[in-house]
C-alpha positions as CSV (number, residue, x, y, z in Angstrom):
1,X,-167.2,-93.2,-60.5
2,X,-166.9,-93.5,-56.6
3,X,-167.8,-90.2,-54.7
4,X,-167.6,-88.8,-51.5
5,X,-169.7,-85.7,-50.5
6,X,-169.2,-83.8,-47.2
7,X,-169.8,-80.8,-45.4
8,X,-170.2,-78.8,-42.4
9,X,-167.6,-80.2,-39.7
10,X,-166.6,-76.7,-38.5
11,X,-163.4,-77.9,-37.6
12,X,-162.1,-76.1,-35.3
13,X,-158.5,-74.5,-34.6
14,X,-159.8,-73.9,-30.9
15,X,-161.5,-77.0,-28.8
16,X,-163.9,-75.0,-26.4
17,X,-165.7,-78.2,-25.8
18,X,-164.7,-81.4,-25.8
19,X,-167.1,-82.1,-28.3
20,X,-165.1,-80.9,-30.9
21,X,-161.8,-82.6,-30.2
22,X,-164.2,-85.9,-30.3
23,X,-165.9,-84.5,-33.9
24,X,-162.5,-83.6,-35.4
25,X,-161.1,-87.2,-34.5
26,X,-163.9,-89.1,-36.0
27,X,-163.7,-86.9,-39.1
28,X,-159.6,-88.0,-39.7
29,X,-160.6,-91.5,-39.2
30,X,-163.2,-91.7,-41.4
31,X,-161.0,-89.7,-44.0
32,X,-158.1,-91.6,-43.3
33,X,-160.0,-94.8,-44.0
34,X,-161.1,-92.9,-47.5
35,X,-157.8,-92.9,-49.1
36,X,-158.0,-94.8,-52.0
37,X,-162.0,-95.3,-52.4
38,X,-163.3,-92.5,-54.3
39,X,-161.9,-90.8,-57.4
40,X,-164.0,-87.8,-56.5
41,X,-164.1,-85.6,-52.9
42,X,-167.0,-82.8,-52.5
43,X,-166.2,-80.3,-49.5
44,X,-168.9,-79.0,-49.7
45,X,-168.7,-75.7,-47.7
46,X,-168.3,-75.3,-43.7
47,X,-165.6,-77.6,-43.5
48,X,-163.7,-75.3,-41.3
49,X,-165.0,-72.9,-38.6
50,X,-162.7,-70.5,-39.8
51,X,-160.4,-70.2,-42.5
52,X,-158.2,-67.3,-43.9
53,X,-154.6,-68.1,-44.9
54,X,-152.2,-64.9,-45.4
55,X,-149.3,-64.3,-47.7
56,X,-146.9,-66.3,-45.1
57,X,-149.5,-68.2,-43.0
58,X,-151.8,-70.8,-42.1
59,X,-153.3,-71.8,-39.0
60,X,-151.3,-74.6,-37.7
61,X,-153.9,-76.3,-35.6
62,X,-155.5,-77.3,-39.2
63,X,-152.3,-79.7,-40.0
64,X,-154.2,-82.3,-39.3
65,X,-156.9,-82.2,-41.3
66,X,-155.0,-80.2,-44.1
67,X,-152.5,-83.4,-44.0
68,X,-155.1,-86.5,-44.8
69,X,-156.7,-84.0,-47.6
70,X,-153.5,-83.6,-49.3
71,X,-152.5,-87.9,-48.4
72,X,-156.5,-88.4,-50.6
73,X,-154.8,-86.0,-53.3
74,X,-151.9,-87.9,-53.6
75,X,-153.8,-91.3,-53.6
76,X,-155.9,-90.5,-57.0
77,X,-159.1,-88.4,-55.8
78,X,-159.9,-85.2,-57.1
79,X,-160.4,-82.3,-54.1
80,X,-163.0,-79.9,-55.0
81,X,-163.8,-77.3,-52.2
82,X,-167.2,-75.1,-52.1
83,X,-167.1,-71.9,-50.1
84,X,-169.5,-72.1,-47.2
85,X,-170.6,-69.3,-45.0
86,X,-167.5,-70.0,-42.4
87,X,-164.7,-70.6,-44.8
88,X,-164.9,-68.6,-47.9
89,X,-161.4,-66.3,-47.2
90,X,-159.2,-68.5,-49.6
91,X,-156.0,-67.8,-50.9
92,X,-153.3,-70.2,-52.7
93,X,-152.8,-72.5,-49.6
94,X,-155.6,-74.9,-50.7
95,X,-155.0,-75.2,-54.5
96,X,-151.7,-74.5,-54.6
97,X,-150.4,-77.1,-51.8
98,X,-152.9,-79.9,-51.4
99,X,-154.6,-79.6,-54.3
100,X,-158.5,-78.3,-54.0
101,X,-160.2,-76.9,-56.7
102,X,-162.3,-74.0,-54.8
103,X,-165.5,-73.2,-56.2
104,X,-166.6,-70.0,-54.6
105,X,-170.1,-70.7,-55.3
106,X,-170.8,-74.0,-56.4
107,X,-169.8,-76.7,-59.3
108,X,-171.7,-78.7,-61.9
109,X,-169.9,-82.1,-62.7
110,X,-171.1,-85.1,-65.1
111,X,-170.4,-88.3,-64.3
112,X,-171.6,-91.5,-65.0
113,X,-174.8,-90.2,-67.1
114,X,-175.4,-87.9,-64.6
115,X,-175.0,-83.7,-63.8
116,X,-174.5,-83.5,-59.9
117,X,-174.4,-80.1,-58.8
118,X,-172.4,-79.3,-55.2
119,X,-173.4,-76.0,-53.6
120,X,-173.1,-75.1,-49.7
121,X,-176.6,-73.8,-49.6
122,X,-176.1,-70.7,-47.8
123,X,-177.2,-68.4,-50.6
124,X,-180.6,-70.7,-51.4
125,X,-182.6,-70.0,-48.1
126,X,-185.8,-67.7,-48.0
127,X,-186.0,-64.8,-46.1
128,X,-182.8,-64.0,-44.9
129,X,-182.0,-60.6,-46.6
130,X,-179.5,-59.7,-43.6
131,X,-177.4,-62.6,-43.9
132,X,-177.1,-62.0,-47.6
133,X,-176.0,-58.4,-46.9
134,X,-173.4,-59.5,-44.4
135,X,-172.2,-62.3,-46.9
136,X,-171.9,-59.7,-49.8
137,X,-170.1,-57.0,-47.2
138,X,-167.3,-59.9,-45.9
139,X,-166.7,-61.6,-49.0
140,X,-165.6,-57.8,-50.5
141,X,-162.2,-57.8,-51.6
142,X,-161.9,-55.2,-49.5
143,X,-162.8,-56.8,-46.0
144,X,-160.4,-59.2,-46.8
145,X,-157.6,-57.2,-47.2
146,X,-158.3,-55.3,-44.1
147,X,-158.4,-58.6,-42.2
148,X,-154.9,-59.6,-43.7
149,X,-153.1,-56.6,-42.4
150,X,-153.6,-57.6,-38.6
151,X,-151.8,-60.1,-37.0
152,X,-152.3,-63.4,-37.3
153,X,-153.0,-63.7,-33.7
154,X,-155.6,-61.5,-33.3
155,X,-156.8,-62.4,-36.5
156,X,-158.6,-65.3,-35.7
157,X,-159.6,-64.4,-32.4
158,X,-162.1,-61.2,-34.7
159,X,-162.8,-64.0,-37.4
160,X,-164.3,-66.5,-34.6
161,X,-166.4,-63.4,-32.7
162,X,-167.4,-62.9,-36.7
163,X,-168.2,-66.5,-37.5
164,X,-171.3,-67.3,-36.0
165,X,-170.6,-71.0,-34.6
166,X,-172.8,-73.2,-35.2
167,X,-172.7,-74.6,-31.9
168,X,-173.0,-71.8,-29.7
169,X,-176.3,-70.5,-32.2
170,X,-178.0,-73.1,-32.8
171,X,-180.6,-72.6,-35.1
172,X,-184.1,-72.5,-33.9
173,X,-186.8,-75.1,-35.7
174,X,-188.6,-72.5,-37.7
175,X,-185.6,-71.2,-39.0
176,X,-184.1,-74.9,-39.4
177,X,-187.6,-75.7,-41.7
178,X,-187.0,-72.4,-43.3
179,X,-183.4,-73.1,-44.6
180,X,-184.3,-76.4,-45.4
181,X,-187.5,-75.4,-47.6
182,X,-185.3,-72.9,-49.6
183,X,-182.4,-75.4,-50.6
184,X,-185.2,-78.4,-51.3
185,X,-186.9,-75.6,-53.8
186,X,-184.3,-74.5,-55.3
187,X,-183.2,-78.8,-55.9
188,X,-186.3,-79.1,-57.1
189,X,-185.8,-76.1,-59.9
190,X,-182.5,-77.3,-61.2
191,X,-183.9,-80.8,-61.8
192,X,-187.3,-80.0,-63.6
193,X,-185.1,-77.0,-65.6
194,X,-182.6,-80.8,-66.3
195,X,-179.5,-78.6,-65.2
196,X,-178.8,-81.7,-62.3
197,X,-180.1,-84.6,-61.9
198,X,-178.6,-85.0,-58.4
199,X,-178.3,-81.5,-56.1
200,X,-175.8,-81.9,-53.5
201,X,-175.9,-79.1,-50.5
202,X,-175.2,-78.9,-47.0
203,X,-175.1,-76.0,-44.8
204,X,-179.2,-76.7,-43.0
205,X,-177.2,-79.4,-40.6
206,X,-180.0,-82.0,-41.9
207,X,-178.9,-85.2,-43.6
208,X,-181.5,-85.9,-45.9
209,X,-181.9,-87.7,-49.3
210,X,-184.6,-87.2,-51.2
211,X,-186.2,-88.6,-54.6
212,X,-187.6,-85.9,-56.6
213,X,-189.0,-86.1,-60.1
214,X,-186.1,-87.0,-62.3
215,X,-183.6,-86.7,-59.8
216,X,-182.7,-86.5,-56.2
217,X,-182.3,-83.8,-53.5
218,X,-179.1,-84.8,-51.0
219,X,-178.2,-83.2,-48.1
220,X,-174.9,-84.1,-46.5
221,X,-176.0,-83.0,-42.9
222,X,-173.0,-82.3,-40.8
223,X,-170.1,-83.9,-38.4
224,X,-171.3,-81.7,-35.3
225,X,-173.9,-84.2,-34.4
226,X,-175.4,-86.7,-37.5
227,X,-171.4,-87.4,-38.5
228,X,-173.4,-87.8,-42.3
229,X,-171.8,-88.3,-45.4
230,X,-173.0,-89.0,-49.0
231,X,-171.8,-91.4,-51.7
232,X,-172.5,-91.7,-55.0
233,X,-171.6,-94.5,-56.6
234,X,-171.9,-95.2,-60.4
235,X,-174.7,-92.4,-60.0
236,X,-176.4,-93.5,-57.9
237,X,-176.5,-91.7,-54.1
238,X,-176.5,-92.7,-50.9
239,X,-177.0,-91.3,-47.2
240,X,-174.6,-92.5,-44.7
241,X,-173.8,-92.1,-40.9
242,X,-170.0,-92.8,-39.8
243,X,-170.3,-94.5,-36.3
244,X,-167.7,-96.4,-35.6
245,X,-164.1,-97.4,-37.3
246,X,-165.1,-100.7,-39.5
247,X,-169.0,-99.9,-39.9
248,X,-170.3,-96.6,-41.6
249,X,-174.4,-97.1,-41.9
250,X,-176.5,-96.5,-43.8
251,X,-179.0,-93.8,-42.8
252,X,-181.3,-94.5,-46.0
253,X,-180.7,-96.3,-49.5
């Protein structure tokens, strides 16, 4: 089996910099060149900066990203979607019209011999009690409701004060280590307890892939600046960088 593992693009329905038009171009190339090479797609959390789609709505500046996942659909691959700690607010958009699978807090697949588990990461850092607070508040049933009775408008302008872009805050290297640590621990637990023999996470912003004992921790880094993506192929997984059109690298084999 041929799969594709990505996360954290926070695309954007906004452009404050041009920076992001640039990141959100290169990620429809490179998943406009996808279509038709992998039977299996991992979003795995943080894909949007934002996402909430009401009873009526969506956000039309995500056509065009929302229009090459539903074209991979459609050629063969199976769409699964973890939550991250920007876009979490689903509704029926997603599953209903393109075809994700959402997986509010992770998935364990098999393939090829092997259990690969896809989680965002957000919930697998140390020492972040108030972020796991806020998580359990805005993920309420409640909060959500409240959100979807104000206008669509205004709606996204509260959501983006809310969503803490990773741009604007970036992270600062003790707490980049910290996050880091936590989800390579907790990689390290599923593997020796043989519930994965590959861990696949995002959300530290840190392309990594690591061998562990019996397995491997993968980190698909982020399309903000690395542009890194991971493949497995036939079980077996692989760090890339997308830099160009024709070429994707390798960033380690």
């Amino acid at each position: 089996m041929n799969i594709l593992a990505i996360s954290d693009s926070h695309f954007k329905y906004h452009h404050s910099h041009s920076e992001d038009a640039n990141n959100a171009a290169m990620l429809i190339r490179f998943l406009r060149q996808s279509i038709g090479k992998y039977d299996l797609i991992a979003l795995v959390g943080d894909i949007f900066d934002l996402w909430f789609d009401g009873k009526y709505t969506i956000v039309k500046q995500y056509f065009p990203l929302l229009r090459v996942l539903a074209d991979l659909h459609d050629a063969g691959a199976r769409l699964i979607f973890v939550s991250g700690n920007h876009d979490f607010w689903f509704g029926d958009f997603l599953p209903d019209y393109i075809g994700c699978e959402i997986f509010p807090d992770g998935v364990t697949i098999e393939a090829d011999g092997k259990k690969i588990r896809f989680e965002h990461g957000d919930t697998r850092t140390v020492n972040d009690l108030r972020y796991q607070i806020y998580r359990r508040f805005i993920r309420h049933n409640l909060a959500k409701h409240l959100f979807s009775l104000l206008h669509p408008d205004f709606a996204l302008q509260l959501g983006t004060l809310l969503s803490r872009s990773s741009r604007e805050r970036q992270d600062k290297p003790a707490l980049r280590r910290r996050k880091t640590r936590g989800l390579k621990l907790y990689a390290q637990s599923l593997i020796k307890l043989q519930q994965a023999d590959i861990v696949v996470m995002g959300h530290s912003h840190s392309p990594e892939l690591i061998p562990l004992t019996n397995g491997y921790y993968a980190n698909c880094g982020d399309w903000i600046c690395h542009h890194s993506f991971i493949e497995i192929i036939a079980g077996k997984p692989i760090l890339k960088q997308y830099k160009d059109i024709d070429n994707p690298s390798s960033l380690t084999t």
